[in-house]
Backbone as JSON, one array per atom type, in Angstrom:
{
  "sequence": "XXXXXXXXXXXXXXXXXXXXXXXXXXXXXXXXXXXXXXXXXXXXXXXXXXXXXXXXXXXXXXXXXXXXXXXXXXXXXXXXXXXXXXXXXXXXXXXXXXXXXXXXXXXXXXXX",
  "N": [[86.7, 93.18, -27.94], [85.95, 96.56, -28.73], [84.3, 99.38, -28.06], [82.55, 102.67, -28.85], [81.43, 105.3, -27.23], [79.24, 107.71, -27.29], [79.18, 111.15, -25.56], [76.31, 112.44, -23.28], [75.3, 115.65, -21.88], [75.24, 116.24, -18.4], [76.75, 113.98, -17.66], [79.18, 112.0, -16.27], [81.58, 110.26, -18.62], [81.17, 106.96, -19.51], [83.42, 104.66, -19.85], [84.5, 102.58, -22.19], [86.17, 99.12, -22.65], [86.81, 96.69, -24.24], [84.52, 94.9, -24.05], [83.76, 95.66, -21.56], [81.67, 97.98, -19.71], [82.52, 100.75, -17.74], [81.57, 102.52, -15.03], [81.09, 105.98, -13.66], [82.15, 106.62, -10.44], [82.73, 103.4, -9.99], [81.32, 101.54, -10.29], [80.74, 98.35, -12.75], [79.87, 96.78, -15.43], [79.8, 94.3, -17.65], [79.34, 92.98, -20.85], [78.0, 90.8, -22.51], [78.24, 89.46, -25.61], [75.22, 88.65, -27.17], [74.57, 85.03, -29.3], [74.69, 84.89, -32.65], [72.97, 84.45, -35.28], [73.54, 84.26, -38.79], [71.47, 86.06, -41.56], [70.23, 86.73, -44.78], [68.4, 86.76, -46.52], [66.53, 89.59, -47.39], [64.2, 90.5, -47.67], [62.98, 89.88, -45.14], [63.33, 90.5, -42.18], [65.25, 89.57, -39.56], [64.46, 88.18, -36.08], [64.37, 91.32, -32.94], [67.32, 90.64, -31.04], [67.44, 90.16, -27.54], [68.74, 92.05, -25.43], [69.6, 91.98, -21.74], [70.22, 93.88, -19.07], [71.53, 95.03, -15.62], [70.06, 98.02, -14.13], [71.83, 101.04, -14.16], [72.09, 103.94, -12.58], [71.55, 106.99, -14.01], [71.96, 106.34, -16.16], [70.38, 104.92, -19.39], [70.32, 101.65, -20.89], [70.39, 101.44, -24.47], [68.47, 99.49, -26.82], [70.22, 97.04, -29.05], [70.28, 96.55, -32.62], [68.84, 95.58, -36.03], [70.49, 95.72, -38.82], [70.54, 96.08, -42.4], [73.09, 94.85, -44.33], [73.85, 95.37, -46.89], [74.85, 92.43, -48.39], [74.05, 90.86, -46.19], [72.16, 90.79, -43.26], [72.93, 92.95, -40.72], [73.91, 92.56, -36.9], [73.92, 94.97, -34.87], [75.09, 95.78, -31.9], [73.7, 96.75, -28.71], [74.21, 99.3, -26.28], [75.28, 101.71, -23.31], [73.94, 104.57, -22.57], [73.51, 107.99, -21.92], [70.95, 108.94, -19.16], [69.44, 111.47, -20.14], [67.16, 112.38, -19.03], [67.72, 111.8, -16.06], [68.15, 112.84, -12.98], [70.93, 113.75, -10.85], [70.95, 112.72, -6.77], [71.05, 115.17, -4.57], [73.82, 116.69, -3.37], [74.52, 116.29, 0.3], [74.37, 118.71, 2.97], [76.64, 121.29, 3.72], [78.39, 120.22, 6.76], [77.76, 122.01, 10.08], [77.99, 124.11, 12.57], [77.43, 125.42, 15.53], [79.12, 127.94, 17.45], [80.44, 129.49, 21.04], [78.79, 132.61, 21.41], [76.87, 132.63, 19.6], [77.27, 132.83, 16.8], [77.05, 130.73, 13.26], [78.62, 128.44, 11.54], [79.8, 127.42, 8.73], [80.65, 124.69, 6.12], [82.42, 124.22, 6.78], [84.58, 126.04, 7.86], [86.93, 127.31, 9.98], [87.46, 128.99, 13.74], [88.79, 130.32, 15.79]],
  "CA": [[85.77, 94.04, -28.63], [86.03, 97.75, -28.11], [83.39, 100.35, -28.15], [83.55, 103.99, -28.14], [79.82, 105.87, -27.37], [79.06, 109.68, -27.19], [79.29, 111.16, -24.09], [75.99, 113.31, -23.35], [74.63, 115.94, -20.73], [76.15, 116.46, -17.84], [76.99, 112.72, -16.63], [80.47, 111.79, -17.22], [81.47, 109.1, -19.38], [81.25, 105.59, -19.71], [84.43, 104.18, -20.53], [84.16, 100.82, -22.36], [87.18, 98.4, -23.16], [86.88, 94.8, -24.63], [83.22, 94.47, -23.49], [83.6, 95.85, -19.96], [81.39, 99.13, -19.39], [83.25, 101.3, -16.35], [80.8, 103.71, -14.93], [81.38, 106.36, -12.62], [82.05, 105.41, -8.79], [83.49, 102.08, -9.93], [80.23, 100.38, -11.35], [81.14, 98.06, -13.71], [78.55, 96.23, -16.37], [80.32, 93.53, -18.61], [78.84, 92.86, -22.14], [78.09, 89.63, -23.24], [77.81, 88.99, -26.66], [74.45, 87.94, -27.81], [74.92, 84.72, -30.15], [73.52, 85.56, -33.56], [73.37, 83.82, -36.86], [73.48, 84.66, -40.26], [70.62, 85.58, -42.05], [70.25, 86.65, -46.03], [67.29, 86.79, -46.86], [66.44, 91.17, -47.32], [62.79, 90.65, -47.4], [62.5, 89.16, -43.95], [64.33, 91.46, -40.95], [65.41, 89.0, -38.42], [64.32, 88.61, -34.66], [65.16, 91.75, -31.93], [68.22, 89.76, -29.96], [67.25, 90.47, -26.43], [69.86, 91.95, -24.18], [69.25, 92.51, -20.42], [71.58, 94.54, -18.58], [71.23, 95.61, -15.11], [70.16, 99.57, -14.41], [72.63, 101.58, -13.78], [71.75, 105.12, -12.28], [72.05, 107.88, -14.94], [72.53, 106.01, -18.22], [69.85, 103.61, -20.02], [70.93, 100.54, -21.94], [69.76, 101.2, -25.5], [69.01, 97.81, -27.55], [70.25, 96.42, -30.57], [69.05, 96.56, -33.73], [69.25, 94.97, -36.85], [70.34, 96.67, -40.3], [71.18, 95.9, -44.17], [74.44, 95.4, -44.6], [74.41, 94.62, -48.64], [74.31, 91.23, -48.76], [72.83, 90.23, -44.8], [71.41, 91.59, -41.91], [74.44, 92.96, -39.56], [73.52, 93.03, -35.57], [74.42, 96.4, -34.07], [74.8, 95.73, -30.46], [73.48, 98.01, -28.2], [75.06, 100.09, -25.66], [74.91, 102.34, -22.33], [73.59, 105.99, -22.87], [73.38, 108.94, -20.59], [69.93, 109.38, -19.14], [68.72, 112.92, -20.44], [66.31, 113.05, -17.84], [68.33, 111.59, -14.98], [68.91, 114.2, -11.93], [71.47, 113.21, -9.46], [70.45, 112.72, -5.98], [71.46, 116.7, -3.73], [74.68, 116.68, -2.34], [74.22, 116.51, 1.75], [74.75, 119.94, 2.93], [78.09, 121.0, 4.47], [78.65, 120.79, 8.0], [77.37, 123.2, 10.26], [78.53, 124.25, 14.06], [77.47, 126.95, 16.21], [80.06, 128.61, 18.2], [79.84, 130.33, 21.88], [78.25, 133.84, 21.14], [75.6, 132.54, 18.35], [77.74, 132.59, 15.5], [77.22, 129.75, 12.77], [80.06, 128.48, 10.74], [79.32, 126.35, 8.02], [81.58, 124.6, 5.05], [84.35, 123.71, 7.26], [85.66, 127.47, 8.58], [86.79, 127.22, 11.89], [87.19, 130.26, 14.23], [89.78, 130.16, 16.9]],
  "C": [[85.79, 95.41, -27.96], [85.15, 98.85, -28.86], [83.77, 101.5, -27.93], [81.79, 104.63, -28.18], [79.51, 107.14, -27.01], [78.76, 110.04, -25.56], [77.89, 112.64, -24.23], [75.44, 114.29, -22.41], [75.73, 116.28, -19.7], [76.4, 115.27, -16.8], [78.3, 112.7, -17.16], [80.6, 110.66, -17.43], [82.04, 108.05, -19.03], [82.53, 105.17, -20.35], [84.02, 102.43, -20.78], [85.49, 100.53, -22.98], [87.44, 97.23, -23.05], [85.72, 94.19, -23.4], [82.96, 94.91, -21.97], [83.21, 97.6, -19.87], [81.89, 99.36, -17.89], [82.52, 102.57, -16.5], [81.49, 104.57, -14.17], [81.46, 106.02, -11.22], [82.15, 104.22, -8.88], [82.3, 101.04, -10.24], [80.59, 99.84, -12.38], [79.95, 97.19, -14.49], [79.6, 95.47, -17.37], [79.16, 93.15, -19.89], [78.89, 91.41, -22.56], [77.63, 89.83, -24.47], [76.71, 88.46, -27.24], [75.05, 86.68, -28.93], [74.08, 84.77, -31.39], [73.55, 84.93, -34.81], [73.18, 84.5, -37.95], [72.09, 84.89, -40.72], [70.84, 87.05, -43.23], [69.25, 87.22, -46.58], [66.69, 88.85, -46.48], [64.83, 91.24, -47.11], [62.2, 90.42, -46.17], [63.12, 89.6, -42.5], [64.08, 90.03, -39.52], [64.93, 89.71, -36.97], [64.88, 89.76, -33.92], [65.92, 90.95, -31.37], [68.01, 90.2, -28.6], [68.32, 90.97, -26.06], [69.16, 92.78, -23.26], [70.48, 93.05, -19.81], [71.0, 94.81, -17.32], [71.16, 97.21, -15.28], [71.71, 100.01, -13.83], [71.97, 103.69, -13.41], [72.0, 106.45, -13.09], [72.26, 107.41, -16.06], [71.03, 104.63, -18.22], [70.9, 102.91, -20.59], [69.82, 100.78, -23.41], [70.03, 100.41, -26.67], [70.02, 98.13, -29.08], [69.8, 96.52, -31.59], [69.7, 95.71, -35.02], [69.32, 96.06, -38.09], [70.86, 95.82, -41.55], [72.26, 96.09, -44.3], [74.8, 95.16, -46.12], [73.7, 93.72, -49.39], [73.31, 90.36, -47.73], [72.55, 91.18, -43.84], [72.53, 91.39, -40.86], [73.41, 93.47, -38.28], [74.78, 94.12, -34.8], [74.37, 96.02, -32.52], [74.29, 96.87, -30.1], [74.36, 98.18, -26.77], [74.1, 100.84, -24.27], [75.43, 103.42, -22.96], [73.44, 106.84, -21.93], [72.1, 109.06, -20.58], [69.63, 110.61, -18.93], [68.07, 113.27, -18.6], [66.63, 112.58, -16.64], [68.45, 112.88, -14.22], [68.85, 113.09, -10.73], [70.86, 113.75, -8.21], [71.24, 114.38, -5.18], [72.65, 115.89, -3.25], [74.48, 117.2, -0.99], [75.38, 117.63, 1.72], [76.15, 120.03, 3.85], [77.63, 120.76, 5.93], [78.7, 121.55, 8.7], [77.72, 122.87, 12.25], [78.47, 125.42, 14.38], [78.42, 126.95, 17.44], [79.67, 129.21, 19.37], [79.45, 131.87, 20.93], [77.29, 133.74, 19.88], [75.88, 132.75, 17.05], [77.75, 131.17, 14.71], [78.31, 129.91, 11.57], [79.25, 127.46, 9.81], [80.24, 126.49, 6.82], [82.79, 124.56, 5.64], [85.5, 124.16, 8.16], [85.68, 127.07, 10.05], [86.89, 128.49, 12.2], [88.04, 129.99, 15.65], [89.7, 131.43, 18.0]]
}
């Protein structure tokens, strides 16, 4: 099963292929399949299907849903989304070293 899901913000994207979400930094989240039956009947909108997912830092899991497909009620899986309001944790500041005579260096420069 292969998914493809909008990439939004400034997280970078989720690659998914044959149920296996691949986050950034090597997080991975596999997809099980809810099992789901048939149902017919237009007047009567079948159960939410639960799915639990662990978090993942920067993206919700947003559910499932059910829709009209015609003749039955097709289950939409749901998916991992970028969290809007996510903000990554500060990058730790460079490296910093004072030199004889009270000069600071910082970001790496050396000084020979």
């Amino acid at each position: 099963m292969k998914h493809k899901h909008h990439h939004r913000g400034g997280h970078s994207h989720v690659r998914v292929v044959n149920g296996r979400y691949m986050f950034p930094g090597g997080v991975v989240r596999v997809y099980k399949r809810p099992k789901v039956r048939r149902y017919y009947d237009i007047h009567v909108r079948p159960t939410v299907v639960v799915e639990h997912y662990d978090p993942v830092p920067g993206y919700v899991w947003v559910r499932g849903n059910w829709g009209w497909g015609g003749s039955e009620w097709v289950w939409t899986p749901g998916y991992w989304s970028a969290d809007v309001a996510y903000v990554a944790p500060a990058p730790p500041p460079p490296p910093t070293a004072t030199v004889q005579g009270g000069v600071t260096v910082s970001g790496g420069i050396s000084i020979r």
